[in-house]
C-alpha positions in Angstrom: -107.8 19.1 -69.5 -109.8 17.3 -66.7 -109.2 19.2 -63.3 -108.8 16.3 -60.7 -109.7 17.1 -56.7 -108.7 14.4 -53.7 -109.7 14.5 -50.0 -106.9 14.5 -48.0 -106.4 14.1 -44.6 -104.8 16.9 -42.2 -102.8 15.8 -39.5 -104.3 16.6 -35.7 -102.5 14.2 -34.4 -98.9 15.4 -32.7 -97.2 12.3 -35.0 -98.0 15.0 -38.0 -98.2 18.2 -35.5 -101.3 19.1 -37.6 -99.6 20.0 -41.2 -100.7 18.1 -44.3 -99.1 14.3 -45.0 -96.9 13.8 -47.5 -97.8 13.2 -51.6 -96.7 9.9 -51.4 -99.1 9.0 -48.3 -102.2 11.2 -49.4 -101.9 9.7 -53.2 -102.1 6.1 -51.2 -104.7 7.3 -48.8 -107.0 10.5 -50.7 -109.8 9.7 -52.7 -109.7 11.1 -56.4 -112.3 12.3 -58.1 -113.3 14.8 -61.1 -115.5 16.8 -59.4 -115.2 18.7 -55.9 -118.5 17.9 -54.8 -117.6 14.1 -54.8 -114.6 15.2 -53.1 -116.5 17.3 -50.4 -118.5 13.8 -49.9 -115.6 12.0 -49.4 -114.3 14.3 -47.2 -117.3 14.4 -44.8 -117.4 10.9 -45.0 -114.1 10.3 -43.1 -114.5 12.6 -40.6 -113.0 15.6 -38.8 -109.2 16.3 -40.2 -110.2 15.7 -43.7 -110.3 18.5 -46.4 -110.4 19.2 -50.2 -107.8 19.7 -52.4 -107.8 20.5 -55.6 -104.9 19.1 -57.7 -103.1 21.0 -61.2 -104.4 20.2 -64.2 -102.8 17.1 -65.6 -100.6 15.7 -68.5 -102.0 13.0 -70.9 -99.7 10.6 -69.4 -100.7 12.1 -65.8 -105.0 11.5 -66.7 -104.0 8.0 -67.8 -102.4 7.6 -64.1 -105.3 9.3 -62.9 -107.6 6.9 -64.5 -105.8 4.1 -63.2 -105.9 4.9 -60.1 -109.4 6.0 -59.9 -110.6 2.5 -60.7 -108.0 0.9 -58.5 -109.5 2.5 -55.7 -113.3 1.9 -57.0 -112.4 -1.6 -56.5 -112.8 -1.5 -52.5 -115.8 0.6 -52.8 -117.3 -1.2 -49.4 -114.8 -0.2 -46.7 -114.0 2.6 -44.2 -111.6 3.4 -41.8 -112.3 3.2 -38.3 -109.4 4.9 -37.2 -107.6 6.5 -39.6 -104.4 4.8 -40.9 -104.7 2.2 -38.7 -107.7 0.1 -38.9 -110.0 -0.5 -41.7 -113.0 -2.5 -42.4 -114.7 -3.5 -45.0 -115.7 -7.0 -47.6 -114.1 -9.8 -48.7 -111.0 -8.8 -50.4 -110.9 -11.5 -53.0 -112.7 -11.6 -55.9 -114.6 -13.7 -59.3 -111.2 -13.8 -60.4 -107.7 -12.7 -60.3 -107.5 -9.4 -61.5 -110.2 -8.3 -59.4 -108.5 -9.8 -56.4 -105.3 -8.1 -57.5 -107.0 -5.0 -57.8 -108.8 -5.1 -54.4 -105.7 -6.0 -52.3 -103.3 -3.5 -54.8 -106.0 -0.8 -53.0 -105.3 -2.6 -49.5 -101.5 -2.8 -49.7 -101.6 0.5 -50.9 -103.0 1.8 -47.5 -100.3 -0.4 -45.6 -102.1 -3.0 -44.5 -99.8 -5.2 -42.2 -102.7 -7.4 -41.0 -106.1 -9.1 -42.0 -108.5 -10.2 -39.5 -111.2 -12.4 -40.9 -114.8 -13.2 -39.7 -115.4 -15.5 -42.2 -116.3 -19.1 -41.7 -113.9 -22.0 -43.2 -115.6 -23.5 -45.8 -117.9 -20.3 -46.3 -119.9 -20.1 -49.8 -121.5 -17.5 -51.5 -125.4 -17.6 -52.7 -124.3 -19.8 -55.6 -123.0 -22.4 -53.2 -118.6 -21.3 -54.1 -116.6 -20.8 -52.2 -114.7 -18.3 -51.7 -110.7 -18.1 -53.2 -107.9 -18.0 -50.4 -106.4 -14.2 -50.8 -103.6 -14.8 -48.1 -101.2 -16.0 -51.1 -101.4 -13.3 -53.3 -101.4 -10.6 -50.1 -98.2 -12.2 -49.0 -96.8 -11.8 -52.5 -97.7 -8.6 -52.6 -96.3 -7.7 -49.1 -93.2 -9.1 -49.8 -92.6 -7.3 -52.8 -92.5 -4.4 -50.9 -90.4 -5.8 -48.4 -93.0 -6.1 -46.1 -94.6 -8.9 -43.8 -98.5 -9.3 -43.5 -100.0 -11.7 -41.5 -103.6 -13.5 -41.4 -106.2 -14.1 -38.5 -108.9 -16.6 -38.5 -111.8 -15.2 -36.3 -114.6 -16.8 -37.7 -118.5 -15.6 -36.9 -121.1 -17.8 -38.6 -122.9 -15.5 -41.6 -125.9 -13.3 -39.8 -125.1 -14.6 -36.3 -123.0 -13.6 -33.5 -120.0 -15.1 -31.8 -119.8 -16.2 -27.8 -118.8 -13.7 -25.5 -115.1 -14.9 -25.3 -115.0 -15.6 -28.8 -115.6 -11.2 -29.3 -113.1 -10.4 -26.6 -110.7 -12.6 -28.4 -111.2 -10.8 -31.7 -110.6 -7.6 -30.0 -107.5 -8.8 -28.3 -106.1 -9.7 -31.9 -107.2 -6.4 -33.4 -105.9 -4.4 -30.6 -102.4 -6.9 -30.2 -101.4 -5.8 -33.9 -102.5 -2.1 -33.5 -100.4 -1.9 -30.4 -97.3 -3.2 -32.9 -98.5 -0.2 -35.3 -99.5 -2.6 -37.5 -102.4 -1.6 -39.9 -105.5 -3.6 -39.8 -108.3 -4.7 -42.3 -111.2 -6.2 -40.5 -114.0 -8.2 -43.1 -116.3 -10.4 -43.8 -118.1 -11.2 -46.7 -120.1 -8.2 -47.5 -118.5 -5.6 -44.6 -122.0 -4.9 -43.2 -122.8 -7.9 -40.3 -120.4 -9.7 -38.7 -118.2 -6.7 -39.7 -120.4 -4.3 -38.1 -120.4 -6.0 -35.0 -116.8 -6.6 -34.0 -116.0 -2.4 -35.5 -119.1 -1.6 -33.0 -117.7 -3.9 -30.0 -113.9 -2.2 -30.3 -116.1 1.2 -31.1 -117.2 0.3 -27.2 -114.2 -1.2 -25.8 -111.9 1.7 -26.3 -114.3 4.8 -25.5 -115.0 6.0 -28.7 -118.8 5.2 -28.5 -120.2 5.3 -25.1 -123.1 3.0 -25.8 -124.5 0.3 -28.6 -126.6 3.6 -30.1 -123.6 5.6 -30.3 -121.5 3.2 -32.3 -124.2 2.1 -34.7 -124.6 5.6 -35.3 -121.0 6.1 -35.8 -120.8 3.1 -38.3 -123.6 4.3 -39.8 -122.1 8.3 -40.4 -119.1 6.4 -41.8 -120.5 4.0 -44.7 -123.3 6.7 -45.4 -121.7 7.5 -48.7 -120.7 3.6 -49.4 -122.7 2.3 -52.2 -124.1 -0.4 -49.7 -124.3 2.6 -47.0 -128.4 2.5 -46.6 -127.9 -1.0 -45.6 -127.7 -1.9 -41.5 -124.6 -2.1 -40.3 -124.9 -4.4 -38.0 -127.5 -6.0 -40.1 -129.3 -8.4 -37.7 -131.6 -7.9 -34.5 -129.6 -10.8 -33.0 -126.6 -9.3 -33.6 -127.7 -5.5 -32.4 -129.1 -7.6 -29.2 -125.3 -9.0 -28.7 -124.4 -5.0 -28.8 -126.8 -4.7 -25.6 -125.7 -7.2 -24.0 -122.0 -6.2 -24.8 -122.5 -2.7 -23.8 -123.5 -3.4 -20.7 -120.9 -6.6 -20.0 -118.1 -3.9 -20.7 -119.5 -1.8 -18.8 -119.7 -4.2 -15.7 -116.5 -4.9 -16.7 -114.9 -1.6 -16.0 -116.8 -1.5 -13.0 -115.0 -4.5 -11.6 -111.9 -3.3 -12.5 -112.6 0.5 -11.0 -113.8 -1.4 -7.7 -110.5 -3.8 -7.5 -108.3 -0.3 -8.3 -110.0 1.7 -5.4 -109.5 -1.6 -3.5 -105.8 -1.7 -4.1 -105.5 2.1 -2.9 -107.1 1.1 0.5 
């Protein structure tokens, strides 16, 4: 019999008062695998709260499952949560074809994905000039087969380039607005590494959970280090890591205006 491990998240959040999540929620959100080495890797990948567990040996009719859902989630190999549970990024979550689509938003409705923010441009091909397959309908069908709603933002960046100033705090604002519902969130482009980048570095800033442009590169970087595109930039562009300068310190001028106008208020 093949021994199966999964990481699985612990809890250290007061929601969960630090004890293990439920089957149902770490068979949708661990990562199987046959060894616990791979496991181990997964588990460093995501971060502090995640450990190994080693599941019972299974049934024929259990492996099959197994199987099944081992390549489900190889489907959505290029993504990685930012915040646990709550937002992930990643690629395009269509595909050549409809079982692959199927099989990369089965993985994303899975994880309870309530909304889709997408950098991609109207119109957008790929190196072979196509274009790219709307995934909205079959997400919606999905969703509401569940009994669940999903909804679809347009935030388009240009491929390799950055957006206007205004354009990132607006993306940001729609990230943050569906958060705030406890909505989860997929963030994409095409490939998860640019535009993608970016915006997860930009939020990364906004919120205090990187402290500078280094800080959330290196974050990014930490986190897609076991992806199979992870020796790739993330951002990918010097324009782009440029516009994470220049954001760094406009947020940081930012909360400087708001500290003086505070302390002004107080007087």
């Amino acid at each position: 019999m093949q021994m199966y491990y999964r990481a699985i998240l612990y809890a250290a959040n007061k929601a969960h008062g630090g004890h293990p999540l439920d089957a149902t929620v770490a068979r949708r959100c661990g990562h199987l695998h046959t060894s616990p080495k791979a496991a181990q890797r997964c588990a460093r990948r995501n971060g502090a709260g995640w450990t190994v567990e080693s599941t019972f040996q299974l049934n024929a009719r259990e492996q099959r499952q197994a199987r099944r859902e081992m390549r489900t989630y190889n489907a959505l190999t290029r993504s990685y949560w930012v915040e646990p549970f709550k937002l992930l990024a990643g690629c395009y979550p269509g595909g050549h074809n409809a079982v692959e689509m199927r099989m990369k938003l089965d993985v994303l409705t899975g994880a309870g994905i309530g909304a889709y923010v997408n950098l991609m441009e109207p119109g957008e091909v790929n190196f072979a000039g196509k274009s790219f397959s709307p995934y909205a309908p079959m997400a919606s069908a999905m969703a509401h087969d569940l009994g669940r709603g999903v909804r679809f933002h347009s935030c388009p960046i240009r491929d390799r380039a950055v957006p206007l100033y205004c354009e990132m705090q607006r993306t940001l604002d729609v990230i943050d607005a569906e958060l705030s519902r406890d909505v989860r969130v997929y963030v994409h482009c095409w490939g998860g590494l640019g535009r993608t980048g970016l915006v997860v570095a930009c939020w990364l800033m906004r919120h205090g959970y990187a402290a500078n442009a280094d800080e959330a590169m290196a974050l990014i970087a930490e986190w897609r280090y076991y992806l199979p595109t992870g020796y790739l930039p993330s951002p990918e562009t010097i324009e782009q890591r440029d516009f994470l300068l220049r954001w760094e310190q406009g947020e940081q001028r930012a909360l400087y205006l708001e500290e003086v106008s505070l302390h002004a208020d107080l007087l």
